[in-house]
Backbone as CSV, one residue per row, in Angstrom:
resi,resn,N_x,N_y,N_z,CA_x,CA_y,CA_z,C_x,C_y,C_z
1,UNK,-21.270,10.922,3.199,-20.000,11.380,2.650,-18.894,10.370,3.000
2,UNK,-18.021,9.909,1.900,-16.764,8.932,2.713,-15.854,10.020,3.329
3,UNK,-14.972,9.528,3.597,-13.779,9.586,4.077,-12.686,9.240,3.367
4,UNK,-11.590,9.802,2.738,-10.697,9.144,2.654,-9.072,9.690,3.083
5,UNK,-8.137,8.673,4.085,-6.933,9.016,4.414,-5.966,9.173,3.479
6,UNK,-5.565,9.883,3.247,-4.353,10.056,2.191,-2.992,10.350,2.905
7,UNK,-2.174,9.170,2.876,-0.665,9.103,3.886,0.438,9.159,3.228
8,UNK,0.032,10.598,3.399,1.632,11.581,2.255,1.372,12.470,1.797
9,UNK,1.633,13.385,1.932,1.352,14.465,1.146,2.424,14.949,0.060
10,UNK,3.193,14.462,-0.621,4.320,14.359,-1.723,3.510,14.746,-3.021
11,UNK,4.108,14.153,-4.032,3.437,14.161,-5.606,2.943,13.329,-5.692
12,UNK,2.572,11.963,-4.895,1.910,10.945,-5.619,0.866,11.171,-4.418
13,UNK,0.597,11.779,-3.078,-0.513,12.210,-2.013,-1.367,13.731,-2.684
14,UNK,-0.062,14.409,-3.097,-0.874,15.413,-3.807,-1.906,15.258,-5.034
15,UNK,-1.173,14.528,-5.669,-2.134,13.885,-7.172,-3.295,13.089,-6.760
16,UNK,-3.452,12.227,-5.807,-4.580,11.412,-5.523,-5.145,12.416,-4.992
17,UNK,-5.273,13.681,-4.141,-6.172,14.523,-3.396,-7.144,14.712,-4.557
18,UNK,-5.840,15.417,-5.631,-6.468,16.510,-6.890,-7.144,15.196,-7.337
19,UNK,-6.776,14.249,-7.697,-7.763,13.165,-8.564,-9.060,12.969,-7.959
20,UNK,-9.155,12.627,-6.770,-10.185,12.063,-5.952,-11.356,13.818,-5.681
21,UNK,-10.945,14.554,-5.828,-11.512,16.098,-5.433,-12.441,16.253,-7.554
22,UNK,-11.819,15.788,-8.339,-12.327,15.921,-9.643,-13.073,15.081,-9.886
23,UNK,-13.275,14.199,-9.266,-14.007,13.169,-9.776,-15.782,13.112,-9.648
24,UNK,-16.521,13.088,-10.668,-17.980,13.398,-10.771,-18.860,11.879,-9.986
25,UNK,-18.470,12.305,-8.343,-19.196,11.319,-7.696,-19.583,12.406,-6.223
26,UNK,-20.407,11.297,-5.290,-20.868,11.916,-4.655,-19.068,12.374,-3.326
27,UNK,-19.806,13.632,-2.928,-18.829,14.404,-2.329,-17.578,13.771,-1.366
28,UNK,-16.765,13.508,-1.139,-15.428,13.088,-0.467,-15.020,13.910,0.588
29,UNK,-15.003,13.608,2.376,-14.201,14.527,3.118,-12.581,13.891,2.629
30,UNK,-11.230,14.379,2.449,-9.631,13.766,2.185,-9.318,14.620,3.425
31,UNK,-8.666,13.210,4.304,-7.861,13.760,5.456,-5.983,13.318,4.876
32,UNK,-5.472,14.599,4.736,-4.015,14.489,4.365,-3.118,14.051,5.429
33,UNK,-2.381,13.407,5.733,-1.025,13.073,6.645,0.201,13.633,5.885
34,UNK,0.754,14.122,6.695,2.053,14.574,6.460,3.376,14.945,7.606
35,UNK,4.149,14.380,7.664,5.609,15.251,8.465,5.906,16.373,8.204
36,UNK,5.849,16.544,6.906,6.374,17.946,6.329,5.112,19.126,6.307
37,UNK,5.330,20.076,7.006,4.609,21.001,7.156,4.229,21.700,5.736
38,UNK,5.509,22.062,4.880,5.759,22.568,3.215,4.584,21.438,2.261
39,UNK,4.658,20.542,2.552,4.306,19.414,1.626,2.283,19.592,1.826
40,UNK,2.053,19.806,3.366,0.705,19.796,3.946,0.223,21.024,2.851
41,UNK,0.902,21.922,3.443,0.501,23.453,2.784,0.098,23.199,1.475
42,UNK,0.402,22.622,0.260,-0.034,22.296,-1.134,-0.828,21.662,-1.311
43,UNK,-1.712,20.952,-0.450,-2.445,20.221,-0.476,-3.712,20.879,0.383
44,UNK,-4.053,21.964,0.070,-5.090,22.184,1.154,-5.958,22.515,0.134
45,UNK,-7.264,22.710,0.421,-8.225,22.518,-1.074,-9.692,22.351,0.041
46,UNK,-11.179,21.979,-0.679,-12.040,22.186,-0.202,-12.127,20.683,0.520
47,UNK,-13.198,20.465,1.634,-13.427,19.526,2.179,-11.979,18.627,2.161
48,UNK,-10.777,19.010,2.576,-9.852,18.746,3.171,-9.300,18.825,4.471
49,UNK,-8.800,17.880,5.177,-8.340,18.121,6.452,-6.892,17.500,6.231
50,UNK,-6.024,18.977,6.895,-4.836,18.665,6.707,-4.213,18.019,8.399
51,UNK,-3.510,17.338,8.640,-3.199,16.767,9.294,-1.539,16.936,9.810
52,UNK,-1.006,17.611,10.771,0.899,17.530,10.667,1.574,16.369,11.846
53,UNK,1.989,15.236,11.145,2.306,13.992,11.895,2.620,13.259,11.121
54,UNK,3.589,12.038,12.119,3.966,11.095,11.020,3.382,10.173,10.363
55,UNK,3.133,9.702,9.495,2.057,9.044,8.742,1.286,7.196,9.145
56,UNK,2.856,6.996,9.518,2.822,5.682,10.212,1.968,5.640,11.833
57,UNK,2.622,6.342,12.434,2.026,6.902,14.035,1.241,7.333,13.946
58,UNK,0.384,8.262,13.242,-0.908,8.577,12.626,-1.990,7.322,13.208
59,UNK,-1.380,6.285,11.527,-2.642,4.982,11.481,-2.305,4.605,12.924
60,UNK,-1.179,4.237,13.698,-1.344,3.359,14.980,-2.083,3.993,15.809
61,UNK,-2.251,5.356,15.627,-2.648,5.977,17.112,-4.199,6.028,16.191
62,UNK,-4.495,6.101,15.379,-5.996,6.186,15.141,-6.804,5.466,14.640
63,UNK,-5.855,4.045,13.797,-7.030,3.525,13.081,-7.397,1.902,14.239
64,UNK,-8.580,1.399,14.368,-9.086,0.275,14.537,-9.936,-0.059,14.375
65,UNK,-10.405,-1.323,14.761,-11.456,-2.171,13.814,-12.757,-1.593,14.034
66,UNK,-12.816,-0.481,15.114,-14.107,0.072,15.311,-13.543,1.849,14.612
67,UNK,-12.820,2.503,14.069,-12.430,3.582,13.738,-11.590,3.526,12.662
68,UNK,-11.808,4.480,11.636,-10.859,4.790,10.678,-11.630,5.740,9.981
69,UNK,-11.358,5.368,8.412,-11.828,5.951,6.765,-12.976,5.030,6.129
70,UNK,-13.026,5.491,5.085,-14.108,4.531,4.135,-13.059,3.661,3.366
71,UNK,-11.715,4.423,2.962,-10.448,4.373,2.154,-9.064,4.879,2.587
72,UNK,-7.947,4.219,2.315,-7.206,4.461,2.825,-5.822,4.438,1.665
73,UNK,-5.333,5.457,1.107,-4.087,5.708,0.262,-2.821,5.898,0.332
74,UNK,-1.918,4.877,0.551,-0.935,5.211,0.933,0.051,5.603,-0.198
75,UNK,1.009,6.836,0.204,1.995,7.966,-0.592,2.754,8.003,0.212
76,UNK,3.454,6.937,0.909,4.429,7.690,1.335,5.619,6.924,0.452
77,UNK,7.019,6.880,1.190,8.285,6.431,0.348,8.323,5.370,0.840
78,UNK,7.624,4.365,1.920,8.089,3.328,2.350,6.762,2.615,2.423
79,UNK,6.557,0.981,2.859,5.687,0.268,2.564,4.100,0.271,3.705
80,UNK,3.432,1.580,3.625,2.650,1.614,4.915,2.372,0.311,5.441
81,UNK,1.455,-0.558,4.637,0.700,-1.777,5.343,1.991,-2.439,6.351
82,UNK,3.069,-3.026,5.590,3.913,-3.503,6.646,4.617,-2.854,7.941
83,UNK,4.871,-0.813,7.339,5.194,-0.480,8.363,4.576,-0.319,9.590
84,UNK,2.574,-0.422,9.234,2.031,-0.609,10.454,2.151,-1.236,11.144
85,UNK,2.134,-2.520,10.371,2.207,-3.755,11.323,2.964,-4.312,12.013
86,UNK,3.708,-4.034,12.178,5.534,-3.718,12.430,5.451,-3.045,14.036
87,UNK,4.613,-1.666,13.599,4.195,-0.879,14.724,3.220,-1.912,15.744
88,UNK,2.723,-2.069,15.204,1.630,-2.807,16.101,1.897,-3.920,16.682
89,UNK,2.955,-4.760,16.235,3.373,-6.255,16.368,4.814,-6.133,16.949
90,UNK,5.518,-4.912,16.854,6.404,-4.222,18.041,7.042,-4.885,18.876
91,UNK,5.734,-4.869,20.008,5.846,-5.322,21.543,6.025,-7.314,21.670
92,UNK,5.636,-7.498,20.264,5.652,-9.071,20.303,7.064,-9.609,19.612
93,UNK,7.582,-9.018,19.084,8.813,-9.293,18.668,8.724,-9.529,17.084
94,UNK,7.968,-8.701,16.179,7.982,-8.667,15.233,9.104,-7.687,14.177
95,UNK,9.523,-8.438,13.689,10.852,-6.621,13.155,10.838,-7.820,11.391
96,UNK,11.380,-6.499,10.458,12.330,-6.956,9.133,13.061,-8.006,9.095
97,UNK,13.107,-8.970,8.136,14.132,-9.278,8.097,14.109,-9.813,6.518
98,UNK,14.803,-10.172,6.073,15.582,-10.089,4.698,14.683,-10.940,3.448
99,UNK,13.738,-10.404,2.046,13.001,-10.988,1.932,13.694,-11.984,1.230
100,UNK,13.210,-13.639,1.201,14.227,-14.248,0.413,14.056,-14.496,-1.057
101,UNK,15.016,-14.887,-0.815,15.859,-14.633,-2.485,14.557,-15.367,-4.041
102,UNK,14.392,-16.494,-3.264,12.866,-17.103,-4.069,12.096,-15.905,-4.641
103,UNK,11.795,-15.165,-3.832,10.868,-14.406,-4.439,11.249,-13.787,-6.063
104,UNK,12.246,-13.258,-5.603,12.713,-11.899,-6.362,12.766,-13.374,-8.066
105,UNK,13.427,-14.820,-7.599,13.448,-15.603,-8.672,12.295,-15.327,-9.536
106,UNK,10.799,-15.340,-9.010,9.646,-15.744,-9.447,8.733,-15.046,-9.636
107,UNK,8.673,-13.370,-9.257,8.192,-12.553,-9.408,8.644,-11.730,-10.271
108,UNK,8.032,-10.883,-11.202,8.382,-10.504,-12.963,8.398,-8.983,-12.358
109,UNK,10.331,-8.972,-12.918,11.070,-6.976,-12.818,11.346,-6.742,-11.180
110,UNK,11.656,-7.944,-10.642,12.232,-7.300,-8.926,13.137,-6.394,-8.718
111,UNK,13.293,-5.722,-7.981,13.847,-4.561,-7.654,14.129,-4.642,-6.130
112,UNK,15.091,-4.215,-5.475,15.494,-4.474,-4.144,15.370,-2.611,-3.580
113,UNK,14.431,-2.502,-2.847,15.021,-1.227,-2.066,15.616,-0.646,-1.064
114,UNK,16.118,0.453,-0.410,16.984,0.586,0.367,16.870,0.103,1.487
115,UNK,15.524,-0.259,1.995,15.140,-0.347,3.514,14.673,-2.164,2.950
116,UNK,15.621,-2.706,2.220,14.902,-4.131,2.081,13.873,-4.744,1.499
117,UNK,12.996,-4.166,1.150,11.545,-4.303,0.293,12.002,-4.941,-1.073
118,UNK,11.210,-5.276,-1.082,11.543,-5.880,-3.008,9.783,-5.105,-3.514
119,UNK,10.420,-4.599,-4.742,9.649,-4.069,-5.350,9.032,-4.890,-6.947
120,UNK,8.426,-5.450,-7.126,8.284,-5.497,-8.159,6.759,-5.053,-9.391
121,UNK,6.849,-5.112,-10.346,5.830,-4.805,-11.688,6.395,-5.723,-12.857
122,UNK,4.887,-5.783,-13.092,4.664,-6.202,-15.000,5.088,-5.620,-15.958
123,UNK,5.381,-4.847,-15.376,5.598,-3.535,-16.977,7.031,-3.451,-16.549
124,UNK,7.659,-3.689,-18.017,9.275,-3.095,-17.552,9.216,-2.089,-18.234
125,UNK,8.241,-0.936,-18.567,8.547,0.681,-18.931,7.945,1.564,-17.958
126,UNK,7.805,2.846,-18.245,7.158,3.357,-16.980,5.768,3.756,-17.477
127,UNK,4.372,3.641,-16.418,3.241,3.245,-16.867,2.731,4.971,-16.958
128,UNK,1.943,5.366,-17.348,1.220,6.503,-17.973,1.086,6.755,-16.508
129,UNK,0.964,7.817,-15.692,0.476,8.060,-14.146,-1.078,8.154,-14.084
130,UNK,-1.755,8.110,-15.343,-3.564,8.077,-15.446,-3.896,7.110,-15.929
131,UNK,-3.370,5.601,-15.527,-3.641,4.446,-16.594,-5.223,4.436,-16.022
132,UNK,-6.150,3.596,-16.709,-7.464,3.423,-15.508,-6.889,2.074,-15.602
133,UNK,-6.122,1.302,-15.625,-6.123,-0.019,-15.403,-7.017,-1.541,-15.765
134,UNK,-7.357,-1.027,-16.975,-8.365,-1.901,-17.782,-8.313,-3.390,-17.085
135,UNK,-9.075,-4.007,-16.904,-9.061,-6.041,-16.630,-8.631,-6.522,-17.930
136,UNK,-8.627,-6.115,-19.075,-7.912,-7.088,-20.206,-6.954,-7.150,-20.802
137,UNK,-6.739,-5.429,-21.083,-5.586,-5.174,-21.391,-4.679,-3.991,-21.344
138,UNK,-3.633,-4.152,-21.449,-2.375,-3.078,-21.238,-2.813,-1.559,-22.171
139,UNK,-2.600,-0.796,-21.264,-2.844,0.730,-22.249,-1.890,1.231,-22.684
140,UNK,-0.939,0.831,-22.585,0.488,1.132,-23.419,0.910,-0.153,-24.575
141,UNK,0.787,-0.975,-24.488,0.864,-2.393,-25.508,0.159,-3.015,-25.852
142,UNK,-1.469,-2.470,-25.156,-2.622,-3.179,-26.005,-2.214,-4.564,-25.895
143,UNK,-1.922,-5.145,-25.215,-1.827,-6.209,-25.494,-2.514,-6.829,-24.395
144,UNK,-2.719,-8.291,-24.296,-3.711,-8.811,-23.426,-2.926,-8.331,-21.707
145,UNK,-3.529,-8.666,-20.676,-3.026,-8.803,-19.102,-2.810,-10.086,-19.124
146,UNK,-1.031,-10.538,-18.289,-1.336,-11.390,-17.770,-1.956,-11.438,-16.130
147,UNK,-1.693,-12.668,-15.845,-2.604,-12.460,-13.787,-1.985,-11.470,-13.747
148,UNK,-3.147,-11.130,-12.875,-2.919,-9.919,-11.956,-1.611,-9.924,-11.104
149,UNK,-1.062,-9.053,-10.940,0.070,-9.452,-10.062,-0.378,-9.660,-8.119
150,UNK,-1.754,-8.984,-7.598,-1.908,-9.564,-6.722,-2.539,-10.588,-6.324
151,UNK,-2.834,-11.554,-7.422,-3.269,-12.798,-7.102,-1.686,-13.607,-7.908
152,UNK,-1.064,-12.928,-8.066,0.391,-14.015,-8.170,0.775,-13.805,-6.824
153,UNK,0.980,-12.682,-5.903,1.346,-12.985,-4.630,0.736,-13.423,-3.772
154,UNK,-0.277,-13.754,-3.863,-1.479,-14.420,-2.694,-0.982,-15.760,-3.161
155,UNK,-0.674,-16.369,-4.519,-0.736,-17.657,-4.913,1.004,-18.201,-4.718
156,UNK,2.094,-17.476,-4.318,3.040,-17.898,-4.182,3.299,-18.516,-2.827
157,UNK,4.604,-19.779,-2.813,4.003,-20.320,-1.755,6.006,-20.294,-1.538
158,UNK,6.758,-19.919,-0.138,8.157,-19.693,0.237,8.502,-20.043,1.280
159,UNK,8.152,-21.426,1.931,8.807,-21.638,3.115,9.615,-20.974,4.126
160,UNK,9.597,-20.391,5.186,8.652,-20.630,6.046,7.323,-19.659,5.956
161,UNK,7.381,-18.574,4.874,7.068,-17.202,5.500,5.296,-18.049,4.639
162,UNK,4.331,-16.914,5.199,3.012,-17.072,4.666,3.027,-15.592,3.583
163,UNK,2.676,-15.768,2.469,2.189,-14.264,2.043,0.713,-14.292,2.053
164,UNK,1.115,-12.348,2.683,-0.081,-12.015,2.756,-0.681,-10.871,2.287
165,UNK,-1.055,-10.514,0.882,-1.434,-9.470,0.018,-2.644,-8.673,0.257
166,UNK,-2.490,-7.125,0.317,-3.626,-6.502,0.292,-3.578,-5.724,-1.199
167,UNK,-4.634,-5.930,-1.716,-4.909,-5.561,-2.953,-5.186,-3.814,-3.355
168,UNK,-4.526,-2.886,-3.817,-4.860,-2.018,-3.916,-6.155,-1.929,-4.979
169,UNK,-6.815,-1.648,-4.488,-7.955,-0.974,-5.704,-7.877,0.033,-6.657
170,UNK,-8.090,0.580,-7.622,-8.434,1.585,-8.112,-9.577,2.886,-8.030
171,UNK,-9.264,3.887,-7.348,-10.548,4.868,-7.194,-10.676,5.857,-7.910
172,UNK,-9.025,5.969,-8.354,-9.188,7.215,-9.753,-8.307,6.613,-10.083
173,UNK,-8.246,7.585,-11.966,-6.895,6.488,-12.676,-5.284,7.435,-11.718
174,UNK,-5.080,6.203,-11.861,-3.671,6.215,-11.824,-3.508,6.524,-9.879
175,UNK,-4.808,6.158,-9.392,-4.798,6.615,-7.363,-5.541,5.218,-7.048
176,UNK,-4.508,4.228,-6.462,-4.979,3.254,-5.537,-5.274,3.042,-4.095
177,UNK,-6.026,2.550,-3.524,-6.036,2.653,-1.746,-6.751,1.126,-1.752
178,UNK,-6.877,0.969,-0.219,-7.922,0.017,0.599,-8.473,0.445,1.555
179,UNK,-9.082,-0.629,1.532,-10.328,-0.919,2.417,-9.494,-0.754,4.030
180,UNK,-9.881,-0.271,5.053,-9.055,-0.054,6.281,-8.876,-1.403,7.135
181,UNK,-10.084,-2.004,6.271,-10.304,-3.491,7.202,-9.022,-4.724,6.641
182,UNK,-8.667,-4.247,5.334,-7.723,-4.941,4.911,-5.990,-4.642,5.728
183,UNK,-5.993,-3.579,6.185,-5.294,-3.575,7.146,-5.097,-4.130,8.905
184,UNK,-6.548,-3.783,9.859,-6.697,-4.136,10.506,-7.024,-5.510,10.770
185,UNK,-6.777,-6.456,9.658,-7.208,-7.612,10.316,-5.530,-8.401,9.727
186,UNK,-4.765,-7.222,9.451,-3.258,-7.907,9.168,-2.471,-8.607,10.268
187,UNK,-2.521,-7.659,11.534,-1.798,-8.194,12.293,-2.128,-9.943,13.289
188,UNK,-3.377,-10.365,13.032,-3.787,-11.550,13.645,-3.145,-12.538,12.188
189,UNK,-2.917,-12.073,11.186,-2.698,-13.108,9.949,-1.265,-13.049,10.158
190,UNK,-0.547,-12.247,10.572,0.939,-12.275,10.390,0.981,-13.011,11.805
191,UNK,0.458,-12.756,13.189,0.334,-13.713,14.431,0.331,-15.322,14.385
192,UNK,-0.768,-15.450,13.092,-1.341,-17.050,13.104,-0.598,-17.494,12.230
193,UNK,0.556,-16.597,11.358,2.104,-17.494,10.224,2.774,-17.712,11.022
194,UNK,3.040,-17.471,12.414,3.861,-17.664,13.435,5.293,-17.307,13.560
195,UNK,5.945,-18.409,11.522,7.034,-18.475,11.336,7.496,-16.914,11.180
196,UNK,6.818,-16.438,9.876,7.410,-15.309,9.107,6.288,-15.192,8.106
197,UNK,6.260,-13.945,7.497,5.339,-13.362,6.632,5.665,-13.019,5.377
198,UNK,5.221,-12.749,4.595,5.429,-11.647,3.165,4.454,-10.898,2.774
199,UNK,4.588,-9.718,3.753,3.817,-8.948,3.333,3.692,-8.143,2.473
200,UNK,3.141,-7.941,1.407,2.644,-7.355,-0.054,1.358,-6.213,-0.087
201,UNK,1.790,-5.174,-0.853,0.404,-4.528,-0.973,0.744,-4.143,-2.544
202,UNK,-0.366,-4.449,-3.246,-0.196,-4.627,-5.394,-1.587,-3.961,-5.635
203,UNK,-1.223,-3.961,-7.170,-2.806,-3.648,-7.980,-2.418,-4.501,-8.853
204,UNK,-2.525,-4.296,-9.849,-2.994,-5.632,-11.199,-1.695,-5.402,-11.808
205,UNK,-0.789,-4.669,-12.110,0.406,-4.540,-12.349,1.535,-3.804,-11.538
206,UNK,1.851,-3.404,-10.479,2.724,-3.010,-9.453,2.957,-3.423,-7.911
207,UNK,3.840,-3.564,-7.059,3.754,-4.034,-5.793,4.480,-3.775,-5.028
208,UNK,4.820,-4.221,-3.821,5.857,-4.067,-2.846,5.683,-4.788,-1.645
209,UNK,6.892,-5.715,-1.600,6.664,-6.870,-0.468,8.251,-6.476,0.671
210,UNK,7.174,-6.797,2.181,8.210,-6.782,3.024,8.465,-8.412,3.805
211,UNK,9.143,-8.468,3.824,9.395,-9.653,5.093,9.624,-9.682,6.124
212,UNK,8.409,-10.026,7.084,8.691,-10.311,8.788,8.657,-11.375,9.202
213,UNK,9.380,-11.189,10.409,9.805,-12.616,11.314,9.432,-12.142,12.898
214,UNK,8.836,-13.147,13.795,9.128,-13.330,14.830,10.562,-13.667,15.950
215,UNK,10.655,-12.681,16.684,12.050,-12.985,17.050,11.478,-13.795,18.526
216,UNK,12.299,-15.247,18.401,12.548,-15.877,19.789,12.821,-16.241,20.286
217,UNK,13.769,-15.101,20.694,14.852,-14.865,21.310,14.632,-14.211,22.953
């Protein structure tokens, strides 16, 4: 049986439960994360484990390279992969800092969010919430794909910072996650950029990049 973490229990944690619970494969335990006690409660269903904690403190206190999921979905409002790493890289003097401006030049529909993130997508409309995400082409414009958008951020190159993209997969339409290992082996890659990072987590058309720095000071 896998496993899979689902970190959020909102409308887009609730929808991946229900997606991943319908799907005609072999059986799924879904462990839910949530702060909100209200939010847990809607999400309870068969071979579910509901979970009440914060979603971020969650992965630090449980996941490592010998422990986790099969899969891992993040729902919450802010950028899990970076906010882990953040957590984890803490004590070394790792924190935010401002992503630069290059990016947002060169990456297609940037968007700036409140906590600093730049958001960007391919699509400047809003995408069907059940796309399956075809490799060729667009299900709203039929029209061909260009690159993927997470091999445009693996391939961009911004002095000083290194980017470093984890690729969301597809497991149901319109519900992306990873691999847990694509997380746990983040924080030695953001260690060995030394300078600064760009950290990204995308699927073939959507994303969200943070920027860290070493402080040394």
């Amino acid at each position: 049986m896998e496993t899979v973490w689902i970190i959020g229990a909102g409308k887009f944690g609730g929808a991946a439960a229900q997606k991943l619970s319908e799907l005609n494969k072999p059986l799924k335990k879904i462990v839910i994360v949530d702060s909100i006690e209200e939010n847990l409660n809607k999400c309870s269903g068969p071979n579910r484990e509901l979970i009440w904690a914060d979603g971020v403190r969650f992965l630090h206190e449980r996941l490592t390279a010998d422990q986790g999921p099969d899969w891992i979905i993040p729902a919450l409002p802010v950028h899990l992969a970076a906010e882990w790493c953040l957590k984890r890289l803490e004590s070394k003097g790792l924190a935010r800092t401002e992503v630069p401006a290059a990016a947002a030049e060169i990456l297609p529909n940037p968007m700036h969010g409140k906590n600093g993130d730049l958001y960007i997508s391919i699509a400047d409309f809003k995408c069907p919430p059940d796309c399956p995400e075809p490799a060729d082409f667009c299900t709203v414009t039929r029209k061909p794909r260009p690159e993927p958008l997470f091999s445009q951020l693996r391939s961009i190159s911004i002095p000083p910072f290194v980017s470093l993209t984890i690729r969301s997969v597809q497991l149901a339409p319109g519900c992306g996650g990873y691999r847990p290992q694509a997380l746990t082996r983040l924080p030695d890659q953001v260690a060995a950029a030394s300078e600064g990072a760009l950290i990204s987590t995308a699927c073939s058309c959507h994303g969200v990049m943070t920027a860290v720095m070493f402080s040394h000071g």
